[in-house]
C-alpha positions, 0 to 999 in steps of 0.5 A: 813397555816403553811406548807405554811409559812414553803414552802415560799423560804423566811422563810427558807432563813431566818432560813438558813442565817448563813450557807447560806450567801455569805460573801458579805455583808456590814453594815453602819453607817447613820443618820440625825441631825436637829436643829430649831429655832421658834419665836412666836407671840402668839397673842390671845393664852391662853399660856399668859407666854409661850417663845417668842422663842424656840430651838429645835432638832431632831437627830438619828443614824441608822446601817444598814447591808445587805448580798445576799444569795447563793440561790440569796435572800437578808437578812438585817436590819435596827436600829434606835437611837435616840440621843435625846428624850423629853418627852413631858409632862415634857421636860426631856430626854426620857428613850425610845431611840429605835427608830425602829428595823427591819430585812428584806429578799427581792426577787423577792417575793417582801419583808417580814420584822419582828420587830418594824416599822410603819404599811402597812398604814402608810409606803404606805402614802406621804406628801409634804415637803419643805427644801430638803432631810434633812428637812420636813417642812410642815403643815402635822407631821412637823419639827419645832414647831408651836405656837398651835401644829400640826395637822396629818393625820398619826395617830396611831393605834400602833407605831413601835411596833413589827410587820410582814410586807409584801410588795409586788414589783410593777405590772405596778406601783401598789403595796400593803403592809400588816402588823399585830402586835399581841399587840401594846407594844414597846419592849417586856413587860417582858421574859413572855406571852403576855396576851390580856389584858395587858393594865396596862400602865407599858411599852405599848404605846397603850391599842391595840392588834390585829392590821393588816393594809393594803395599796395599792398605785400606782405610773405612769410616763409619760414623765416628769409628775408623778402621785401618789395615796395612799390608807390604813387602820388599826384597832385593838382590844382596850383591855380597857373593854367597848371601842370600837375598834379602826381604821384609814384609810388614803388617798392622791394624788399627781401630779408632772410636771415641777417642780410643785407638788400639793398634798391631804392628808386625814386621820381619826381615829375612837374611838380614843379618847373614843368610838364615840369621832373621829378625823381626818385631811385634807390637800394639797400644792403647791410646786415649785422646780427649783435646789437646790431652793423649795416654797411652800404653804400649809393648814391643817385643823385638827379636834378633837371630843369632849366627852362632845359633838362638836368638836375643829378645828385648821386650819393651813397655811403656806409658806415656802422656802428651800434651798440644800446646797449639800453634804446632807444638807439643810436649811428652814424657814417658816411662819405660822398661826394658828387659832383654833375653839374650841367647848367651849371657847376662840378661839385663834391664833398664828403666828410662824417663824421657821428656821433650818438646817438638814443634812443626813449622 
């Protein structure tokens, strides 16, 4: 195996890119900027004191850079910046301002990319969203807030955590990716060794290690309808003595014609509250699209296992418009409500009228 790896036309790019580059290179500076306003009707929630209206925001700036190689391959990167970060158990700033950091070789090999990024599974998934290209309104990891939080089918194994990744290019609109990360830390714990049981809660954001994820996914034209299926899976080595392993396997479709798209998504995560304590999400939209106009409607039902036994549901719903302004920017407004089924106790509801603007740069 490690003659192979040491063979790979790709590697030896990469270990070679500073003698080797052709000085034709060029980075930028990129980013987006998202500003939202949330009014709530909180109806039957427990929240009894909690605003009646809320501003929030979501900003980033990234540098990318990219140079093609004597030898034809090209070698980049890519760093993530957060402007803003919330904790958000005490909505102070966070101290994690590092999104994600990446650098990539690519060729006809397909790419390899090394650092801090999402998992095979995650990277291979599609939502629907309305607002555009600078906003993501929708029921599935939205934008905004919403009066009794969200639900997903994008759950973490590990988040942005250093990794290897493998991408493969398209066969007839079929392709696949493959990541693993020895250990589910941001960052690097110290300038030691990583040991399989570091799970101490210093610096890890997940007690996992041992995390691989593969995904495949295929998409097809014909005429003017597209076609889309996503298919991923990911498991890890939980290091907390007694707990079981942790995995997560997503799905979805989507179809496109005319201007319309209807999408599924489907996502579950075993163990990740607590051995045999599950959880997952299903979900879909309608959207039309005509210039720079979109609408759309959308369902989510999340579900959460409970230790003590049962289970607590949320269903979401929610309409929404958006609107290019051009030149990257775009507005949303959108009207949700929400009803929770909770194993024990009162089961509230709430309404929410979210509005934004985004803008790409």
């Amino acid at each position: 195996m490690k003659k192979l790896l040491l063979g790979t036309s790709a590697l030896v790019a990469v270990g070679l890119c500073a003698s080797e580059a052709s000085a034709q290179g060029y980075a930028s500076l990129q980013g987006f900027m998202r500003n939202y306003g949330s009014i709530f009707d909180h109806g039957s929630t427990t929240a009894a004191s909690a605003r009646d209206i809320q501003f929030t925001m979501n900003s980033e700036f990234f540098v990318r850079g990219e140079t093609k190689l004597n030898n034809g391959l090209i070698y980049g990167f890519r760093m993530e910046m957060e402007a803003w970060t919330q904790n958000s158990s005490t909505s102070a700033q966070g101290v994690d301002n590092v999104d994600e950091v990446w650098a990539y070789v690519k060729g006809s090999f397909g790419e390899i990319r090394f650092g801090e990024e999402d998992d095979a599974r995650k990277l291979k998934a599609y939502s629907t969203y309305i607002g555009g290209a600078a906003l993501f309104f929708g029921v599935d990891s939205p934008d905004g807030v919403y009066a009794l939080g969200t639900s997903s089918t994008y759950f973490n194994i590990e988040n942005d955590t250093n990794k290897i990744i493998y991408l493969s290019p398209s066969f007839g609109g079929f392709s696949f990716a493959v990541s693993y990360a020895p250990d589910a830390t941001k960052g690097t714990r110290s300038f030691g060794i990583q040991f399989d049981n570091d799970c101490d809660g210093t610096q890890g954001r997940f007690c996992n290690g041992n995390a691989w994820s593969v995904a495949a996914d295929y998409r097809g034209k014909f005429g003017d309808t597209t076609i889309g299926v996503d298919a991923g899976y990911s498991s890890s080595d939980h290091e907390t003595a007694g707990r079981n392993s942790v995995t997560a396997w997503r799905a979805d479709a989507f179809l496109q014609v005319a201007g319309w798209e209807a999408s599924i998504q489907y996502g579950k995560a075993n163990d990740i509250n607590g051995n045999d304590v599950d959880a997952s999400a299903l979900g879909g939209a309608i959207k039309y699209s005509q210039g720079p106009w979109s609408v759309g409607a959308f369902f989510q039902q999340g579900r959460a296992d409970v230790a003590t036994g049962g289970r607590n549901k949320i269903n979401h719903f929610l309409v929404g418009a958006g609107y290019n302004l051009g030149g990257g920017v775009s507005l949303g407004v959108a009207a949700s409500y929400q009803k929770r089924d909770n194993a024990t106790g009162a089961d509230p509801t709430g309404t929410t009228l979210t509005f934004g603007i985004g803008a790409n740069f």
